[in-house]
GUVODREN-716547 format. One line per 3 residues: number of its first residue (from 1); their letters; for each residue x, y, z of C-alpha. Coordinates in nm, 2 decimals. Layout:
BEGIN
NUM> a> X:Y:Z | ...
END
This chain:
BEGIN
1> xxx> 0.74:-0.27:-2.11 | 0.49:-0.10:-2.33 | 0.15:-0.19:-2.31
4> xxx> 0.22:-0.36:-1.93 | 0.05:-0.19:-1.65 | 0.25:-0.20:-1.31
7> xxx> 0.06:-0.17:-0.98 | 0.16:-0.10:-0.65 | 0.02:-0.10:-0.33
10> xxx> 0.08:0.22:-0.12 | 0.16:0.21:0.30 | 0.45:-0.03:0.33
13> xxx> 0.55:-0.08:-0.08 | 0.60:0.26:-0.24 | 0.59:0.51:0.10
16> xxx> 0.67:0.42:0.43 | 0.37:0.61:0.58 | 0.39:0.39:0.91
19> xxx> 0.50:0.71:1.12 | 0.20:0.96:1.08 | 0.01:0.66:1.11
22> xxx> 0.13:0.57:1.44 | 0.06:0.90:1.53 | -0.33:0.92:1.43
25> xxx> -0.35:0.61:1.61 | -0.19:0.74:1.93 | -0.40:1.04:1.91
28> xxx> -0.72:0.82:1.87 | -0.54:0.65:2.25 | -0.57:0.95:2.38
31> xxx> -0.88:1.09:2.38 | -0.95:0.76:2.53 | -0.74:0.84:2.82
34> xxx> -0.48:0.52:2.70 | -0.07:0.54:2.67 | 0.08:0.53:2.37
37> xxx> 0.15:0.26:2.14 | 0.50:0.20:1.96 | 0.53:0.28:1.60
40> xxx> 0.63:-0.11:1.54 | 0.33:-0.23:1.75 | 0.13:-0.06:1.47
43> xxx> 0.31:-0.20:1.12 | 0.17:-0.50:1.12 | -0.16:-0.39:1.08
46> xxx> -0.11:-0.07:0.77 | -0.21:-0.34:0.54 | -0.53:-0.39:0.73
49> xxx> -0.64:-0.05:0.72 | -0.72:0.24:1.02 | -1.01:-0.01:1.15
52> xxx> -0.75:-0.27:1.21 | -0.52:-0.03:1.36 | -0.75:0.13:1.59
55> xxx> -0.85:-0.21:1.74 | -0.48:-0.38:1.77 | -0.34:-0.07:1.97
58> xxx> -0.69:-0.09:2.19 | -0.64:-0.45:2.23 | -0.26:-0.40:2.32
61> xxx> -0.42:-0.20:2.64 | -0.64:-0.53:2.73 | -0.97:-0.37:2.57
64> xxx> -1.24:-0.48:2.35 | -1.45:-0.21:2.16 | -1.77:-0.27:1.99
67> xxx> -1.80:-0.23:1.64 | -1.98:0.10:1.66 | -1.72:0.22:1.93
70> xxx> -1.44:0.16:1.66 | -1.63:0.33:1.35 | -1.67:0.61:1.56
73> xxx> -1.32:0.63:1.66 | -1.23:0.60:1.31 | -1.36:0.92:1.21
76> xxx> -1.17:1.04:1.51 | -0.85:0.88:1.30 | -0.91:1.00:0.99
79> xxx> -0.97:1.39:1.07 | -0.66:1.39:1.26 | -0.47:1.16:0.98
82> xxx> -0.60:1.39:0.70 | -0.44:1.72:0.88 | -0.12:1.55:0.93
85> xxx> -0.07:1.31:0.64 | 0.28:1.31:0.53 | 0.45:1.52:0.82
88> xxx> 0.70:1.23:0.87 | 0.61:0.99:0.54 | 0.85:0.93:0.31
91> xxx> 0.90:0.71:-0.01 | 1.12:0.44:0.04 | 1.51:0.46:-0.11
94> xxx> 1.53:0.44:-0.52 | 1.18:0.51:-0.57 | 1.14:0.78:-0.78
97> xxx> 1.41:0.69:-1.00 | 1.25:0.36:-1.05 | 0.90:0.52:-1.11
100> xxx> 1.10:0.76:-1.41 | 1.24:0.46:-1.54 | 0.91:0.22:-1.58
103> xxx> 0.79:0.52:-1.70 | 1.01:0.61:-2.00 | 1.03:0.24:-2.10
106> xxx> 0.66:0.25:-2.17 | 0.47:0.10:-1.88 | 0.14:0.25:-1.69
109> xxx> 0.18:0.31:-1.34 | -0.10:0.26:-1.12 | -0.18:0.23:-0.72
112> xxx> -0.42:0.01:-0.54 | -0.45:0.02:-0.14 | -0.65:-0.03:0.14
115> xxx> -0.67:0.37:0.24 | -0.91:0.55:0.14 | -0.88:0.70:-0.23
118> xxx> -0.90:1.08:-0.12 | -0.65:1.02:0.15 | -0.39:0.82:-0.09
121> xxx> -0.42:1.07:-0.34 | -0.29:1.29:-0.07 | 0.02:1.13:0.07
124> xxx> 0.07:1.10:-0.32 | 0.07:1.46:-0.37 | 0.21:1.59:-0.08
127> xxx> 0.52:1.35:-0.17 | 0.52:1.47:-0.55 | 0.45:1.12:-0.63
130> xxx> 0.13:1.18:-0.79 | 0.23:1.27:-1.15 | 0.35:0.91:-1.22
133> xxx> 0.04:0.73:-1.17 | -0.24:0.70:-1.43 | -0.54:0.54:-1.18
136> xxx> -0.52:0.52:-0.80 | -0.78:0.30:-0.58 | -0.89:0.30:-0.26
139> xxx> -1.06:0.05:-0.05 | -1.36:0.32:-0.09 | -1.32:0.31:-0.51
142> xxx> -1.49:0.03:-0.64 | -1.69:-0.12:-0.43 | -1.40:-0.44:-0.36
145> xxx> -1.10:-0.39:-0.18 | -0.78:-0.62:-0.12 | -0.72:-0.90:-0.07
148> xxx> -1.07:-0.90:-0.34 | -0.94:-0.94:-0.66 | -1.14:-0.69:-0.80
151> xxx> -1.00:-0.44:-0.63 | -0.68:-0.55:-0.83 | -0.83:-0.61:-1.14
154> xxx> -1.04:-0.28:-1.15 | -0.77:-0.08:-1.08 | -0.58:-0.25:-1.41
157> xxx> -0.90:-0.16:-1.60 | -0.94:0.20:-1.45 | -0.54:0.25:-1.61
160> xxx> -0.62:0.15:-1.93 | -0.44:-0.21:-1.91 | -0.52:-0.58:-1.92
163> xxx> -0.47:-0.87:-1.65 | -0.26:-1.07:-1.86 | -0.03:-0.75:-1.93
166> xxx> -0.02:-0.64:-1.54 | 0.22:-0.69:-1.26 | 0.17:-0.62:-0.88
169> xxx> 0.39:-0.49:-0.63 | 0.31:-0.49:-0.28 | 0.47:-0.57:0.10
172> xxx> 0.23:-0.78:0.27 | 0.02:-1.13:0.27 | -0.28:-0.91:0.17
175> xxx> -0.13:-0.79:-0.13 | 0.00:-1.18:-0.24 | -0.35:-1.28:-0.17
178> xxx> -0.51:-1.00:-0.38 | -0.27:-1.09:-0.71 | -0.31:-1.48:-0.67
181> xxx> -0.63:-1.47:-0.63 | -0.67:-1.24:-0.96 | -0.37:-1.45:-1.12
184> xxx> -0.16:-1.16:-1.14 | 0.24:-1.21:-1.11 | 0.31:-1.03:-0.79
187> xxx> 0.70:-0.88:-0.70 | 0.67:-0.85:-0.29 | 0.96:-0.60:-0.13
190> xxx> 1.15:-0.69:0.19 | 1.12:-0.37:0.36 | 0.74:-0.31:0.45
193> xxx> 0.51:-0.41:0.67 | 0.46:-0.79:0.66 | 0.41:-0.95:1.00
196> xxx> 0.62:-1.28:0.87 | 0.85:-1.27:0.63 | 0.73:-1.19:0.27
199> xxx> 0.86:-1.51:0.12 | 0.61:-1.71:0.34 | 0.32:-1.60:0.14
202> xxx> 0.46:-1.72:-0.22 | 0.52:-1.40:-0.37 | 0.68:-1.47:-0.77
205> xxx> 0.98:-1.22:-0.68 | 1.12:-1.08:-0.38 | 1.28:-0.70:-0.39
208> xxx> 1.52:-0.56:-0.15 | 1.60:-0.27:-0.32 | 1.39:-0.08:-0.59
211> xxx> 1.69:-0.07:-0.82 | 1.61:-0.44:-0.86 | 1.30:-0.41:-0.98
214> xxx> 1.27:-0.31:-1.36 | 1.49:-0.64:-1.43 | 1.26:-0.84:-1.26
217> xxx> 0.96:-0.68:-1.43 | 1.14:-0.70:-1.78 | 1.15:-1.07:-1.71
220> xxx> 0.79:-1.10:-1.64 | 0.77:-0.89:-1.95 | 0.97:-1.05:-2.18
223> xxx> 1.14:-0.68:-2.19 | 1.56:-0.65:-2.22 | 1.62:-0.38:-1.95
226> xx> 1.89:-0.19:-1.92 | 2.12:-0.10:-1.60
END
């Protein structure tokens, strides 16, 4: 796998940060005086960002905030989020051990999500997860953020790597439209936070285990892998 960069999205692909996130979100309710959501009413919208969060779980109470209204409560979000970032978060099963392997067969590790950078390279560090990546990007990064190509394709270039030599790995239509779009080979996992099924979006490969990963990549790579 030398010389093939392999990049993943963050929330719902390598860390399933949907619990603190719930959280910010219900504290942003409640300085609004509104119940609490459910952690599930809130996955479908990770891959959307804290903006889109914010407004489903107001809309879930039957209310419409204007676009200043949500901006402001989005700050609201994020200094609570950035206190309480990886309290509950976790990587998802296999993960590390997958990242170690890529790794020692020669590939560069990179991330590219919707949050914003400082905050990713947080829930990255706080989980130890930090070390494997040469580039991260945040919707805040480059100017361009998913489903925009250029998020993906800057991200590539910020590792070092090429787009014919690259490989996405993500959990939601976003991240299907993002490699398409920069005709990028994209592996989507089972487990995240797709509101359909991932296979309705055309992903190249379908993971529901990490363990099943570096095969598929080494076929995308023309690499023997091992198991």
């Amino acid at each position: 796998m030398k010389g093939w960069t392999i990049v993943f999205d963050l929330d719902g692909t390598l860390v399933d940060t949907a619990p603190d996130l719930a959280e910010a979100t219900n504290y942003v309710l409640g300085t609004l005086g509104l119940g609490r959501v459910n952690e599930l009413e809130i996955r479908p919208f990770v891959g959307h960002g804290a903006l889109a969060m914010i407004d489903g779980a107001i809309k879930s109470h039957g209310r419409t905030l204007s676009e200043r209204e949500l901006h402001d409560l989005f700050e609201v979000f994020i200094a609570y989020y950035s206190t309480h970032i990886a309290e509950r978060s976790l990587p998802y099963p296999h993960v590390v051990k997958t990242l170690e392997g890529l790794r020692d067969a020669g590939a560069t590790l990179a991330v590219c999500t919707n949050k914003i950078e400082m905050q990713a390279k947080a829930v990255l560090s706080s989980l130890k997860l930090d070390g494997y990546f040469s580039a991260l990007t945040g919707r805040d990064s480059l100017g361009a953020y998913k489903p925009d190509p250029k998020h993906l394709t800057g991200t590539i270039a910020r590792a070092g790597g090429r787009p014919e030599a690259a490989i996405m790995v993500g959990d939601s239509e976003t991240d299907i439209r993002t490699a398409k779009a920069a005709k990028i080979p994209i592996v989507a996992v089972s487990f995240g936070y797709s509101i359909d099924p991932v296979a309705s979006y055309g992903p190249d490969a379908i993971i529901d285990d990490y363990r099943n990963l570096p095969p598929i990549i080494g076929k995308f790579a023309n690499t023997p892998v091992s198991t």
